[in-house]
N, C-alpha and C positions, 0 to 999 in steps of 0.2 A: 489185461482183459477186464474190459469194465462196463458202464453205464457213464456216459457223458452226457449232462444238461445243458443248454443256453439257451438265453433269449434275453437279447438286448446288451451285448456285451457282458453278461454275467453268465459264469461257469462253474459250473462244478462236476466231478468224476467222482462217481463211487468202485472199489475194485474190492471191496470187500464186502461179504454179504452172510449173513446169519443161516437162511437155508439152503437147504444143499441141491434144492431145484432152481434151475434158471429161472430169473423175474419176469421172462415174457414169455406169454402164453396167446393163445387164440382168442381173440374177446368174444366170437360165437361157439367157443367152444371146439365139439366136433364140426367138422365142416359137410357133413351130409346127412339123411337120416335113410333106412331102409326099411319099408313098411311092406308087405306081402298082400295080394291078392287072394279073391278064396279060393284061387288054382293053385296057389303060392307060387305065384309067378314076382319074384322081386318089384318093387320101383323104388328105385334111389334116388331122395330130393336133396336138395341142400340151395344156400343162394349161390345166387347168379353174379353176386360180386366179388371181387378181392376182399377175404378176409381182413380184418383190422385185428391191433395186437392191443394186448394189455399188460401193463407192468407191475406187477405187486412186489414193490420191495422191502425189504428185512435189511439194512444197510449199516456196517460200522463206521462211523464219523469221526472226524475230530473237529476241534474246536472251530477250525476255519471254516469246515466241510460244510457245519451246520449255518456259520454266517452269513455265507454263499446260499444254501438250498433255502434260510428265510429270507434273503432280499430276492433271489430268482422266485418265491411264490408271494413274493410281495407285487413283484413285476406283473407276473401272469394277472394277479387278481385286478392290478391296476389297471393294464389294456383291457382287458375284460370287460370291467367296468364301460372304462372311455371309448367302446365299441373298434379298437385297434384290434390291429392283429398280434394275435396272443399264444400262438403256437409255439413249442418248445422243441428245439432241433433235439433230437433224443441220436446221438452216437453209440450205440449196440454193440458193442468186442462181445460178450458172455458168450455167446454162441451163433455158428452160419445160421442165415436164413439160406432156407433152400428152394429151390421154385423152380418153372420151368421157364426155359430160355424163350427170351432176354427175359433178364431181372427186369420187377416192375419199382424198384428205387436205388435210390443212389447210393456210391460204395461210399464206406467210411474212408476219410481222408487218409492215403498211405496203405492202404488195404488192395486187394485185387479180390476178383473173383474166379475160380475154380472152377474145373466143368469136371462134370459127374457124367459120367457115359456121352453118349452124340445130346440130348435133349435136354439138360436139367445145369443150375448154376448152386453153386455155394457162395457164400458172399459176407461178410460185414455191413448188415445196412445203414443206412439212413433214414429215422422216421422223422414225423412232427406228431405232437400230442399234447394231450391238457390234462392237469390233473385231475383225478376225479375223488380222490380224498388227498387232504392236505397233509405234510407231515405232523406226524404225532413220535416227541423225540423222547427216549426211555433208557435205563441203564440197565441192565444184566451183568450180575457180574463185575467182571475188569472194565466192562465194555460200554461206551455210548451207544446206541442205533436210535434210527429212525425206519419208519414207517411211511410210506405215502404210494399211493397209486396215479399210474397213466393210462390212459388210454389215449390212443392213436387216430389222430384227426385225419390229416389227408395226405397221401403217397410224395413222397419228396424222388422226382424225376431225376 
């Protein structure tokens, strides 16, 4: 159970991680807000889209791990640049995403997904995403880790 990177034929998997909460989170956070009327009659807003995820991770490397994650953000920065497509297939094991049926992205290769009552799926996803800080690589300890964030560009079908 891990976090898989690629893009462009360059890969790398993390499966070990420093904290003890999974690295992706909601990138708007809560997904609604609840404000009262001066009847205090509830209104619940939130957007209107499919959430986006975001990845903060706390990762332990090795030596390969790390030569792989700097030419993979070698890559990104280079397409980037050359106005290419620079999306980073993000492979997800850590934990199901769960949503209502149908999933709105693709399973992880080798993976199925799971149905939760008549309405609802568990799954292994598949995202894309770009970095939004690069890694910063640091020892603890016994330990190498790095450091770096994703956020999630657009729904991989």
């Amino acid at each position: 159970m891990g976090l898989k990177l690629t893009l462009n034929e360059i890969s790398v998997e993390f499966v070990r991680f420093l904290d003890t909460n999974y690295p992706r989170v909601l990138a708007d956070g809560s997904s609604s807000k609840v404000e009262f009327s001066i009847a205090g009659t509830p209104a619940i807003d939130g957007p209107a889209y499919i959430s986006r995820h975001i990845w903060a991770c706390n990762a332990i490397y090795t030596h390969e791990q790390r030569d792989l994650l700097e030419a993979l953000f070698a890559e990104f920065h280079y397409r980037r640049r050359n106005q290419q497509l620079c999306d980073i297939l993000i492979y997800d094991t850590t934990v199901t995403l769960k949503e209502r049926s149908p999933r709105t992205r693709a399973l992880v290769p080798g993976t199925a997904e799971q149905a939760i009552g008549l309405s609802h799926v568990a799954y292994y996803a598949q995202f894309k995403g770009a970095f939004t800080e690069g890694p910063k690589f640091s020892k603890a300890g016994q330990h190498d880790f790095v450091q770096f964030t994703l956020t999630e560009t657009v729904l991989v079908p």
